[in-house]
DOBA-198456 format. One line per field, with one value per residue (C-alpha): chain; x, y, z. Coordinates in steps of 0.02 Angstrom, whole numbers, plus 32768, in hexadecimal, padded with zeros to 4 digits. Each point is the difference from the previous one (the first is absolute). Layout:
chaine: A:...
u: X:...
v: Y:...
w: Z:...
This chain:
chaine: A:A:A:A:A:A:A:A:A:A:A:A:A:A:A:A:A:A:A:A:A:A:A:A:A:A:A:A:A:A:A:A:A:A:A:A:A:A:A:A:A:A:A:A:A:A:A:A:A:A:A:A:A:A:A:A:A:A:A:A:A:A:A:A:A:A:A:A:A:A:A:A:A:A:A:A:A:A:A:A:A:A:A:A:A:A:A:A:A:A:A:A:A:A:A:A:A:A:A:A:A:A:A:A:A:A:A:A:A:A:A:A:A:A:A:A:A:A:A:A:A:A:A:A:A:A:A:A:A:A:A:A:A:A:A:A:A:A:A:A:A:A:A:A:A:A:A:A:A:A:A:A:A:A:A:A:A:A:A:A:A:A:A:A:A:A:A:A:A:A:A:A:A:A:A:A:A:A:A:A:A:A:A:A:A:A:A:A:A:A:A:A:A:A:A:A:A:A:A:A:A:A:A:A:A:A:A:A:A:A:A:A:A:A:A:A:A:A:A:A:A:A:A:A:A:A:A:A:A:A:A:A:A:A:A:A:A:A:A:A:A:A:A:A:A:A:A:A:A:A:A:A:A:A:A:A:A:A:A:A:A:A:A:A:A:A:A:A:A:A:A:A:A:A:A:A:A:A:A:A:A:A:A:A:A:A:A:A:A:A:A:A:A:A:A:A:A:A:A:A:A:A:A:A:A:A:A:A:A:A:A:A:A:A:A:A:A:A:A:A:A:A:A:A:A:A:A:A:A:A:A:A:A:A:A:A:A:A:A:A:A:A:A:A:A:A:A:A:A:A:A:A:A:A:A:A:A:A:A:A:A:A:A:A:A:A:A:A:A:A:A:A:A:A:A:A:A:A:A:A:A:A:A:A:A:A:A:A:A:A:A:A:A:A:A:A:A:A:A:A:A:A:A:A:A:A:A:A:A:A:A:A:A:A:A:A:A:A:A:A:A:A:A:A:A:A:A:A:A:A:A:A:A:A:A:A:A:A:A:A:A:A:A:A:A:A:A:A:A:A:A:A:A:A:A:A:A:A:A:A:A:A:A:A:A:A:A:A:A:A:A:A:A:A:A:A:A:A:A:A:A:A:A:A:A:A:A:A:A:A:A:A:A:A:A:A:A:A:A:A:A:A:A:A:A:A:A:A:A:A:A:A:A:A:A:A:A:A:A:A:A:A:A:A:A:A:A:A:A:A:A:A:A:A:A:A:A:A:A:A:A:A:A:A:A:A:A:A:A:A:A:A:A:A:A:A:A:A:A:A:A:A:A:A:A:A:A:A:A:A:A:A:A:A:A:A:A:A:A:A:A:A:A:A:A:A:A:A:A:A:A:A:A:A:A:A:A:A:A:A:A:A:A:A:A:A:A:A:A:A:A:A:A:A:A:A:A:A:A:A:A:A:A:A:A:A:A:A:A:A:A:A:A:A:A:A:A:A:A:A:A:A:A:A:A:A:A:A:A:A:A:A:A:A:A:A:A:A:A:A:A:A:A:A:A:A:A:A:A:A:A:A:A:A:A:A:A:A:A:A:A:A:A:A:A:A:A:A:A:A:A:A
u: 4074:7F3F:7FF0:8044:7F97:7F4A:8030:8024:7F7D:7F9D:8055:7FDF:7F3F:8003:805C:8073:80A4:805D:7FC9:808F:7FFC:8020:7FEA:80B2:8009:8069:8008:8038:801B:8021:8015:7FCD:8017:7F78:8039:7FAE:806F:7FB3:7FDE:7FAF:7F63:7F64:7FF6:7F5B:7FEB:7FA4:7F79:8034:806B:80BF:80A3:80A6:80A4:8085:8026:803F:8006:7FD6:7F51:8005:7F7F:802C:7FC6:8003:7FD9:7FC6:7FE8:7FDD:7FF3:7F55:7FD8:8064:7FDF:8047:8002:802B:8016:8013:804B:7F3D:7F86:7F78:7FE9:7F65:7FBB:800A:80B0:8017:7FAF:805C:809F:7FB1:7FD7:80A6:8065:7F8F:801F:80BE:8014:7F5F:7FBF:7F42:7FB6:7FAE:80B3:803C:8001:802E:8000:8018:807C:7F87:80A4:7FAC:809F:7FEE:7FCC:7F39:7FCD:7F37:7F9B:7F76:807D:7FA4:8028:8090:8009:805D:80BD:7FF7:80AD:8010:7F65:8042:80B6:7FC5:7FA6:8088:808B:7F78:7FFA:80BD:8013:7F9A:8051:80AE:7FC6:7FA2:80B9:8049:7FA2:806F:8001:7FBF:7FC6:7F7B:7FDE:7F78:7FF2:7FD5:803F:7F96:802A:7F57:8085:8017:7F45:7F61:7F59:7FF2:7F44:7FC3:7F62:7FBF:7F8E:7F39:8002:80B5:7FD5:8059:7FB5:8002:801F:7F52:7FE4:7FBC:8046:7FFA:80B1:8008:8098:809D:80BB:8091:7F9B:80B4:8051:7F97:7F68:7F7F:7F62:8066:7FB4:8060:8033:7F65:8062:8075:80B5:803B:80A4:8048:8091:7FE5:8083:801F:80BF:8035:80C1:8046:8028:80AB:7FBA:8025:7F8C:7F91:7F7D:7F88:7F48:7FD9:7F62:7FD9:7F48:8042:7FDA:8090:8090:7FFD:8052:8053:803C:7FF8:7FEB:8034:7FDA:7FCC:802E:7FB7:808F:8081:7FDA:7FFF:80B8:802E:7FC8:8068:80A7:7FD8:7FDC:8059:808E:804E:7F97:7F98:7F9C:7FA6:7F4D:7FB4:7F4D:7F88:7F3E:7F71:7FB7:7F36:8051:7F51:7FEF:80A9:80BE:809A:7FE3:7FA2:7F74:7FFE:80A0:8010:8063:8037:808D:80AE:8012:8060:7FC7:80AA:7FF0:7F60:8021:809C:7FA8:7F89:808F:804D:7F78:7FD3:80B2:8018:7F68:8034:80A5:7F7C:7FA9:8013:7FD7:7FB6:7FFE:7F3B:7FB0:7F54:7FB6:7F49:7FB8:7F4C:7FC0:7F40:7FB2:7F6C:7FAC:7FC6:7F99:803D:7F9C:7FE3:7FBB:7F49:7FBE:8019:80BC:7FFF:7FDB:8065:808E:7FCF:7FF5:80A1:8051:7FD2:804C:809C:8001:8079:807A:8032:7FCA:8042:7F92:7FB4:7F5C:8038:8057:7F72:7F81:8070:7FF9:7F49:7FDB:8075:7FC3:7F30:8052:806E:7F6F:8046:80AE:805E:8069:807E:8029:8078:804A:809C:8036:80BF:8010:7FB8:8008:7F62:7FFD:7F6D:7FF1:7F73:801C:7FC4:8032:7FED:7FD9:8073:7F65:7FCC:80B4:7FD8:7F5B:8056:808C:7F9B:7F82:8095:8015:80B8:806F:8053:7FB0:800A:7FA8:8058:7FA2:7FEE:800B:7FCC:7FC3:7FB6:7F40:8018:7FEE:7F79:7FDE:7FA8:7F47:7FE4:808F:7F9B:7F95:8097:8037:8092:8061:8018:7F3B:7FDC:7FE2:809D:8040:8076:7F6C:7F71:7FB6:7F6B:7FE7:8002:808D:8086:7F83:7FE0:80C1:803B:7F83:802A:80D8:7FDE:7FAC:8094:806E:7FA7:8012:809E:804B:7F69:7FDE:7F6C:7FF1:8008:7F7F:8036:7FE4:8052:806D:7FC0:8077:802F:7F95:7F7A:800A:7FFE:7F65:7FA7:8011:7FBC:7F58:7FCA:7F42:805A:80A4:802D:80AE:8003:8080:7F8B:805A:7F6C:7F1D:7F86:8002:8085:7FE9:7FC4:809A:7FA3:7F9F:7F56:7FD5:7FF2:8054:800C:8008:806C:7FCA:8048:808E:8078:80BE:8025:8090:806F:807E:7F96:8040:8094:8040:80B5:7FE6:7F9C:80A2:7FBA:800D:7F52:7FB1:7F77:7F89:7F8A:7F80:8024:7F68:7FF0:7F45:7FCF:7FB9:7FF3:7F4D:7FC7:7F65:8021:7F82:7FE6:8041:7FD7:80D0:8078:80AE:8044:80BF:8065:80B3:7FF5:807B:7FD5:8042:7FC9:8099:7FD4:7F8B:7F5E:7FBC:8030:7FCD:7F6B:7FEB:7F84:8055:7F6F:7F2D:7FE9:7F41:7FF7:80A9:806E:80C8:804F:80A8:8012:8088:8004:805B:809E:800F:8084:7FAD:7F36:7F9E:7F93:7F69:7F36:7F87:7F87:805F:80A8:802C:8092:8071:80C2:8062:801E:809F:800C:8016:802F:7F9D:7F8A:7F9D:7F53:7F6E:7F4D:7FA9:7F3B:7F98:7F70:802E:8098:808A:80C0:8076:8096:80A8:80B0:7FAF:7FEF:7F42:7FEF:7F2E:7FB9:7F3C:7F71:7F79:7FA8:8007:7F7A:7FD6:7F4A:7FC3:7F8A:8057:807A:8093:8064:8063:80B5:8057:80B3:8069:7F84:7F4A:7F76:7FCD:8085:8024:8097:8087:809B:80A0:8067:8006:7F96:803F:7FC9:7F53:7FB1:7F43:7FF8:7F3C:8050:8079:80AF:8074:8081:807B:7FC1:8009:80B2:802B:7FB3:8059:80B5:7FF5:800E
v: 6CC7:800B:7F84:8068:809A:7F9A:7FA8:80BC:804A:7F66:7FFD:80AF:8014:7F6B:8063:7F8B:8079:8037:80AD:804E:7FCE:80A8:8016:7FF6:805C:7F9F:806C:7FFC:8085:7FE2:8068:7FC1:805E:8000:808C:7FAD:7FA5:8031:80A8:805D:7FE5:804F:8077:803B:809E:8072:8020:7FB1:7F78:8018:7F91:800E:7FBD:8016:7FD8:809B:7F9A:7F52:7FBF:7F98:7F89:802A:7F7A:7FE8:7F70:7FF5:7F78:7FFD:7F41:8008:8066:800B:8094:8060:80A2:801E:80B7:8004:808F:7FFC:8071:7F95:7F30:7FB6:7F88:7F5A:802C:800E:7F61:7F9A:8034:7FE4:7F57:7FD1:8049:7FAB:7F60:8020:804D:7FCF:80A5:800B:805D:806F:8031:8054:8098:804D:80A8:8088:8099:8050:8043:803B:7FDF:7F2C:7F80:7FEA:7F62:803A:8014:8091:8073:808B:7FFE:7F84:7F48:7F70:7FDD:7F44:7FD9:8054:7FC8:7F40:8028:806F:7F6B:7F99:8084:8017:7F61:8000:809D:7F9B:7F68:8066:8047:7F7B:7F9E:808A:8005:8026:8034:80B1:8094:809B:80A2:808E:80AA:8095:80AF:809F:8013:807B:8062:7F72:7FE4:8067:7FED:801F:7FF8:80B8:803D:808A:8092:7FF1:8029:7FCD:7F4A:7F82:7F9B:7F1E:7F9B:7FF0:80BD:803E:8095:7F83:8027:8058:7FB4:7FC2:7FD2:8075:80B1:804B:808C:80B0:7FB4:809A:7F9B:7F77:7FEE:7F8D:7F4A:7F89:7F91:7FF6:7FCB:7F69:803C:7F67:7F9E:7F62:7F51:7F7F:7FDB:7F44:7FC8:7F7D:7F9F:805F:80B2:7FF3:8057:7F85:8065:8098:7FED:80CF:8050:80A3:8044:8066:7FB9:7FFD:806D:8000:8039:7F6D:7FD3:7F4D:7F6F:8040:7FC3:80BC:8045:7F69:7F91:8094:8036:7F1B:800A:80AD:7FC5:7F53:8071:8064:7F73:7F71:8042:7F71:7F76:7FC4:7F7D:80AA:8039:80AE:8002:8086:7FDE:8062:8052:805A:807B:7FFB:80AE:8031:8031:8060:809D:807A:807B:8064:8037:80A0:7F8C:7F64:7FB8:7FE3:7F59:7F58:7F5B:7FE7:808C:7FDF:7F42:802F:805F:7F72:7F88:8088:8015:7F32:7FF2:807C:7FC9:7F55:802D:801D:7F5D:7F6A:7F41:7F7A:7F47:7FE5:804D:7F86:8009:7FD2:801A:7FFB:8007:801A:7FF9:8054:8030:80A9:8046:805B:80AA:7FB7:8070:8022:7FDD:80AC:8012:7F3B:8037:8093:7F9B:7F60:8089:8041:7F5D:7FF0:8098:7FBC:7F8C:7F89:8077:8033:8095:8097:8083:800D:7FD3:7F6C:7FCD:8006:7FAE:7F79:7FF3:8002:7F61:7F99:8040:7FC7:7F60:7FE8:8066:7FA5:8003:7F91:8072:7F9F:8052:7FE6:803F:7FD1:8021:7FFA:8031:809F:8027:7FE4:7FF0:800A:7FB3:8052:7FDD:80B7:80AF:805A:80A1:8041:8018:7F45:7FEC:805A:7FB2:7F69:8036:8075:7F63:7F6F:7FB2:7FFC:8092:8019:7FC8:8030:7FA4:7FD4:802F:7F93:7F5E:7F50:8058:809C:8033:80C5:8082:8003:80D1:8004:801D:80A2:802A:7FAB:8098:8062:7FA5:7FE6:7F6E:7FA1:7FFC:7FC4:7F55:7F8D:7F71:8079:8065:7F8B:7FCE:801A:80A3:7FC1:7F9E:805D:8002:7F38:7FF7:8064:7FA4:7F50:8038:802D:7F5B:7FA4:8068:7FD6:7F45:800C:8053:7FB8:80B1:8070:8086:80CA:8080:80A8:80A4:8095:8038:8089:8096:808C:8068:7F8D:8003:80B6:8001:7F7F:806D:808E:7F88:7FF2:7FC6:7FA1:7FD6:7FAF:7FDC:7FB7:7F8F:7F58:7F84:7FDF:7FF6:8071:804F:808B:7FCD:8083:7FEE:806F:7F4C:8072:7F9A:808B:7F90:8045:7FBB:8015:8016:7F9B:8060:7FEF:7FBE:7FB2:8018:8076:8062:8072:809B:7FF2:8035:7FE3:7FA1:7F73:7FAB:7F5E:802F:8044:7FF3:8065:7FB5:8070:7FE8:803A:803E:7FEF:8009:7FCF:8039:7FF5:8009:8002:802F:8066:8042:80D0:807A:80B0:800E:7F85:7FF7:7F8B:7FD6:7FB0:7FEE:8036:7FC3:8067:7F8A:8074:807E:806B:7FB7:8033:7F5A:8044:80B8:7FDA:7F75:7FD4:7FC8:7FEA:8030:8025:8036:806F:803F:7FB8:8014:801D:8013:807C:802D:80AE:808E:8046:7F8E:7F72:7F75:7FD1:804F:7FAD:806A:7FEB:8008:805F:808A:7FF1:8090:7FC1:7F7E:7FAC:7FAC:7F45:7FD5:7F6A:7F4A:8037:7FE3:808B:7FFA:804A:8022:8047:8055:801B:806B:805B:80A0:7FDF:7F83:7FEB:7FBA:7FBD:7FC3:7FC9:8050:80B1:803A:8046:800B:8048:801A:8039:7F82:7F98:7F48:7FA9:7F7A:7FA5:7FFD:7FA2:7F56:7FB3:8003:803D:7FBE:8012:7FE8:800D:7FDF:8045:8058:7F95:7FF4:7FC2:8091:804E:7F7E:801E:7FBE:7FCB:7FC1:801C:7FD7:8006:8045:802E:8043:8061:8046:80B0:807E:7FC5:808A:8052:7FB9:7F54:8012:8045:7F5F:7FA7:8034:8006:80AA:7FFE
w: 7EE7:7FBA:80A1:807E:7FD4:800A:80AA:8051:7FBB:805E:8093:7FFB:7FF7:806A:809A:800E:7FD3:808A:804D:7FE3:7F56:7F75:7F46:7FC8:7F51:7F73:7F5B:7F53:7F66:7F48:7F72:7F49:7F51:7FAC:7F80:7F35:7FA5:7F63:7FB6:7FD4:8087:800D:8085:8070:8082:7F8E:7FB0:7F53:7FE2:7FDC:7FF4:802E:7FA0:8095:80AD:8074:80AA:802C:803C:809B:806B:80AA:8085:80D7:8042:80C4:8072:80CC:7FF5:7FF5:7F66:7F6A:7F80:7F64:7FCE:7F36:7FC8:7F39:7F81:7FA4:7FEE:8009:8022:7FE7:8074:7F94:7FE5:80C5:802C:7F8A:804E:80AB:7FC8:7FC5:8095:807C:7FA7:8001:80B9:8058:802B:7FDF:7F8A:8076:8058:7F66:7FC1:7F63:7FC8:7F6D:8030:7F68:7F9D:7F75:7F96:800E:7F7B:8005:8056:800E:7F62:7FF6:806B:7FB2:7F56:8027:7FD3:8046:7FAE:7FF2:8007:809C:806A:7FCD:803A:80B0:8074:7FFE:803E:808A:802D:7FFC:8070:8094:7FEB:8018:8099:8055:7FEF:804C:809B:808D:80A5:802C:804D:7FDA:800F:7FA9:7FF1:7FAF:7FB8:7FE3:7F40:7FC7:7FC1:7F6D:7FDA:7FE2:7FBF:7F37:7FF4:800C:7FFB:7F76:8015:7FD8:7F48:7FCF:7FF8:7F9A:7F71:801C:7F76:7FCD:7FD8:80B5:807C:808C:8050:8089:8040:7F98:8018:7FD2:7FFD:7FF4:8049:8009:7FC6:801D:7FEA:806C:80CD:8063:8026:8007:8087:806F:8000:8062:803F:804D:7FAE:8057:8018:803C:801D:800B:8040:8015:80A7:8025:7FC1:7F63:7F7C:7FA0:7FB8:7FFD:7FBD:7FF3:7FCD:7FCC:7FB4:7F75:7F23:7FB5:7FA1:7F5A:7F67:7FD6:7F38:802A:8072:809F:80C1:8024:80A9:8068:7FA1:8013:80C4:8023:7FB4:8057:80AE:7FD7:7FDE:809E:8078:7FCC:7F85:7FB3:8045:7F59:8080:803B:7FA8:8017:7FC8:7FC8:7FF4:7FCA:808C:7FF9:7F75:7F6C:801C:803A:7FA6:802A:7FAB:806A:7FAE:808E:7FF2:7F72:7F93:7FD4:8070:7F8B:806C:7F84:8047:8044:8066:8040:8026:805A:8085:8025:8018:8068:8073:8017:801A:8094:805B:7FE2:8078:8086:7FFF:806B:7FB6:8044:7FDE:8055:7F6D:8005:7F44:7FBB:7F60:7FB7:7F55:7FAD:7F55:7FF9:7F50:7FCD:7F6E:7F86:7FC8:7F4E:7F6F:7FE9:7F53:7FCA:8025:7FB7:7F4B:801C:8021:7F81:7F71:802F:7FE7:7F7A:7FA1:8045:7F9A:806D:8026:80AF:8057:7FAE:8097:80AE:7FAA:7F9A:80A0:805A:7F79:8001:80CE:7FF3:7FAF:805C:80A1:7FBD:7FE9:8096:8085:809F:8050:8074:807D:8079:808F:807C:80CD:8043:80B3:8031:80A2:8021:7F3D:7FA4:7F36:7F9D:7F44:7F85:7F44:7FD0:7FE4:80B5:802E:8092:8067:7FE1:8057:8096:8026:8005:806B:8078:8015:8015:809B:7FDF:8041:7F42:7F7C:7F23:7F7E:7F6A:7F4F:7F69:8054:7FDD:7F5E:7FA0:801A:7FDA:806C:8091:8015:80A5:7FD4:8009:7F8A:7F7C:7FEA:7FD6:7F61:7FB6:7FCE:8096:7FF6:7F43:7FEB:7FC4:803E:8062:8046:7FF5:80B9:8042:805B:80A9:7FD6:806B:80AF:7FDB:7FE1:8098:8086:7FB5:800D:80AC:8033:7FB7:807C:8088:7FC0:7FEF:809B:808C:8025:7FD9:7F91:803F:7FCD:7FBF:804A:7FDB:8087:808E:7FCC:806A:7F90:8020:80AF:800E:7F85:8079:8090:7FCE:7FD9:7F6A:7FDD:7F60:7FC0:7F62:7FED:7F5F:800D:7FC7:7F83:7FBC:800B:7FFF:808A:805B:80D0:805F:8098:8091:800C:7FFA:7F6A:7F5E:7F8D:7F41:7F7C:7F6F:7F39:7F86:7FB6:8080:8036:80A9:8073:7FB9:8067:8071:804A:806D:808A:8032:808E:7FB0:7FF5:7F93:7F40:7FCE:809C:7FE5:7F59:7F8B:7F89:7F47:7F9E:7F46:7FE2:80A4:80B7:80B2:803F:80AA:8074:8087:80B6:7FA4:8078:8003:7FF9:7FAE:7FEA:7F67:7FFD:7F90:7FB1:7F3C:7F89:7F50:7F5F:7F91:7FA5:7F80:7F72:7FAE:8029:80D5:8005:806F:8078:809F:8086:807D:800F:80B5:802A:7F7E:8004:7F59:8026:7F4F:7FCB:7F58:7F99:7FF9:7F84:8044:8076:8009:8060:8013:8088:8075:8026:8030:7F89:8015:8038:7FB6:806D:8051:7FB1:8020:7F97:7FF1:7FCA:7F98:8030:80BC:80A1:8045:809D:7FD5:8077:7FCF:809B:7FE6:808B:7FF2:7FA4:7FCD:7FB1:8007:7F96:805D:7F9E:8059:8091:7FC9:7FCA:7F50:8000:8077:7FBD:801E:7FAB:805A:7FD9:7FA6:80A2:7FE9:80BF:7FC9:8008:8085:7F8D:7F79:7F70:7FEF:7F4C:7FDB:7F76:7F8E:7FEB:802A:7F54:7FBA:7F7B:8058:8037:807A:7FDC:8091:809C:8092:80B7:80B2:7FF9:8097:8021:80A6:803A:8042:7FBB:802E:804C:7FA8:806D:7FEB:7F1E:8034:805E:7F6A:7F86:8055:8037:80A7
């Protein structure tokens, strides 16, 4: 059989195969408990380690096995929270020997239950459960060789389902002055997980969601189901009092009994999609949603399986697959934080982390003595579909780089693969703290780690599927077409995914630049016919700016779409949103009044409220002699100060999403600015802001 694959593959790059000759898709799916057979086991997923003494639902190695008689490859999804990359390759190594697949055509992958037996020491505060790390290769190995014998005859087809109603981002910003103490004694967060419900000194998601629930759907040559390999970006549902598969376990078994009730040859899959900063509960709502996991789980399978109805499989489904290994640093302790950490150790005494600190004590020794990490990443292209592989813990906006920038028309990367180097926070979120950003051997990359990670992934796609990768720009909206044609000198749209600087779009070349202390790509405002889920893409500021030079006119018009994060809080009674040649738009909290006023300072005159965490369409008109204050198209300020322009020089500095300074922050998101040299009309801030 081994024979038959090399001489086609020959024959193949030779050109000697017939023209008409197609990839013709063989597949196979196995299912393998891998539920302990000895309790009680140590179990890791949170800070400090625990154990569990009972079994509430089996673990299971799920594995798919593809071949287009040129390239053979296997996908293995496992009930863990975590496998470590030694453990991974000597399962690869095995199954290869048993099957034939190389190692660099299989993939294996943590669901990231945080309710399995620990297979990874130093998760956290976690260590490895012998017992268990010696029992779980060889199921894996089992699981491949199951469905590599199984390999049948058998058609493909991919998709996706909106499902942003099931995920959201759980990393929240916090007001300037409400910051959060690290491990080693510092207010350094300004950005955390779980900020729960009503939190007043709480601003708004840090990212955005990925709303896709991606598959692929495999059946069999008469149309029979075989299996479904899903993905969705959202952590995990917990709560469990023992070893449990967690909802990726529950919604594979659910999607089984829906598609293929009775048939126990049939294996529904669930892997971790880009989910490190995302979970089903939703802090924007007022409280917490009284969803059970069963609930939840059965309106993913519900939606896979009706848009599943609507598909139609193929049997030419051509596959490739490409894997790298580069090596990153580690940001390893400096000798201060060393002999923090050495001395701390020491009054343990042996025992195992008992705090964050100890926890983190402990992670900074082994990560001075393990500085360097091997990372194995992987892209797979079946048909149109592209997988990626990255062994980390991925922000959703990670995820849509890669699938904005993949040649591929559908494409989801699945999390935790191949094994467990932490999370990879895009750069700048490393100035906002938190956990996802203290060193550990869950956390501990280099800084530049997710950018070197992201352009490498992408280069395997391109590998993989012959086809070059996309660049991302965010999409002309009608808004933005009706802001173009009324000419502005410069327009920042601020929908980058990342850098330094926010594109000027006119073209004209004013390029800003933004301040450290900000978050890329979140939803921007929308309009309803953008159609695509979060079409439009803001900036979020926490601490940081938008800067930019602009050609001084005698009269200006500044634009933009304001979304004000800030409820009621002593640490939010005065923010700046924006410093505009001598004019500084502020937003107060003011007595007797139930929401925060936007007004002009100095002046104050005039002033309209700004309802919280809603979108408001805000233009600042300067002439000589006077100044307006526009919101949602109706003027509130209509002044008469004269603004503080230096005709001295050429141009003029814009600042928003903050004073220039830096004392006075804005927390938010800023949208669509604009810089016009003339007073727009009153018709045209009408048409603007929806009015009209």
């Amino acid at each position: 059989m081994k024979k038959h694959f090399i001489l086609f593959a020959v024959l193949l790059l030779a050109g000697l195969l017939p023209a008409g000759a197609r990839a013709e898709l063989r597949a196979g799916a196995a299912k393998v408990d891998v539920t302990p057979l000895t309790l009680p086991v140590i179990r890791n997923g949170g800070f400090l380690e625990a154990s569990d003494n009972r079994v509430l639902d089996p673990l299971n190695a799920r594995c798919l096995v593809l071949d287009d008689r040129v390239t053979r490859l296997a996908i293995v999804v496992v009930d863990s929270c975590m496998l470590p990359r030694d453990l991974c390759d000597e399962a690869k190594r095995a199954a290869s020997e048993k099957t034939g697949i190389p190692l660099d055509r299989i993939l294996i992958s943590a669901t990231h239950c945080h309710s399995a037996p620990s297979s990874m020491s130093y998760c956290l505060g976690s260590r490895v459960d012998p017992r268990y790390r010696a029992f779980l290769p060889g199921k894996l190995v089992e699981a491949i060789v199951a469905a590599n014998a199984a390999l049948q005859p058998a058609r493909a087809a991919w998709g996706r389902v909106d499902a942003g109603e099931f995920t959201a981002c759980r990393r929240w910003s916090f007001l300037k002055g409400s910051e959060l103490a690290d491990p080693f004694g510092d207010k350094t967060v300004r950005a955390n997980m779980h900020p729960g419900h009503g939190n007043e000194n709480a601003v708004g998601p840090t990212g955005p969601a990925d709303p896709w629930l991606s598959f692929l759907s495999v059946q069999r040559a008469d149309g029979r189901p075989l299996s479904v390999l899903a993905n969705f970006s959202m952590h995990y549902f917990g709560g469990h009092p023992g070893v449990s598969a967690d909802y990726a376990g529950l919604f594979s078994e659910r999607l089984a009994k829906r598609l293929a009730p009775g048939d126990t040859a049939f294996v529904g899959i669930m892997s971790q999609g880009t989910s490190g900063d995302l979970w089903w509960g939703d802090y924007r709502r007022p409280k917490r949603r009284n969803w059970s996991m069963q609930e939840y789980t059965g309106q993913l399978v519900e939606l896979v399986a009706k848009r599943l109805a609507k598909l139609d499989h193929t049997a030419d489904v051509p596959l490739g697959m490409a894997e790298a290994r580069p090596e990153f640093y580690r940001r390893t302790p400096d000798a201060a934080r060393l002999e923090w950490a050495r001395g701390m150790l020491k009054k343990m005494n042996g025992q195992r982390p008992s705090n964050r600190p100890e926890v983190y004590a402990e992670q900074a020794v082994w990560i001075h003595e393990n500085p360097v990490e091997e990372v194995p990443l992987q892209a797979i292209r079946i048909g149109g579909l592209g997988i990626t592989a990255i062994p980390c813990e991925v922000y959703a906006l990670t995820g849509l780089k890669l699938k904005s920038a993949s040649p591929l028309p559908l494409t989801f990367n699945i999390s935790l693969a191949n094994g467990a180097s932490g999370y990879i926070p895009p750069p700048e979120q490393h100035a906002l703290g938190g956990y996802t950003t203290w060193p550990a051997r869950t956390a501990g990359l280099e800084v530049n780690a997710e950018p070197r990670i992201v352009k490498a992934t992408l280069k395997l796609l391109e590998r993989a599927s012959g086809l070059s990768e996309k660049k991302y720009t965010e999409p002309l909206s009608p808004y933005a077409r009706v802001v173009m044609a009324s000419r502005p000198v410069a327009y920042w749209r601020l929908g980058e995914q990342a850098g330094s600087i926010a594109v000027d779009a006119t073209g004209n070349g004013h390029d800003a630049n933004y301040k450290s202390g900000i978050a890329f790509h979140l939803p921007g405002y929308g309009e309803p016919a953008a159609g695509e889920a979060h079409a439009s893409r803001a900036a979020h500021f926490a601490g940081g700016r938008v800067v930019a030079e602009v050609p001084a006119a005698e009269a200006f018009t500044v634009e933009f779409w304001l979304w004000n994060g800030a409820i009621k809080s002593q640490h939010g009674r005065d923010t700046c949103v924006s410093e505009l040649a001598g004019l500084h738009l502020r937003i107060f909290e003011v007595t007797n009044v139930d929401e925060p006023v936007l007004t002009i300072v100095p002046g104050r005159v005039g002033r309209a409220t700004v309802a919280p965490r809603q979108w408001h369409h805000v233009a600042v008109v300067a002439r000589s002699g006077n100044h307006q204050l526009w919101l949602n198209g109706v003027k509130h300020l209509d002044e008469k100060r004269e603004p503080k322009l230096n005709e001295s020089t050429r141009t003029m500095k814009l600042v928003l999403g903050g004073s220039e300074d830096g004392i006075i922050d804005f927390a938010g998101k800023l949208d669509e600015i604009a810089y016009f040299d003339r007073v727009l009309t009153a018709e045209e801030i009408q048409t603007h802001a929806g009015k009209n």
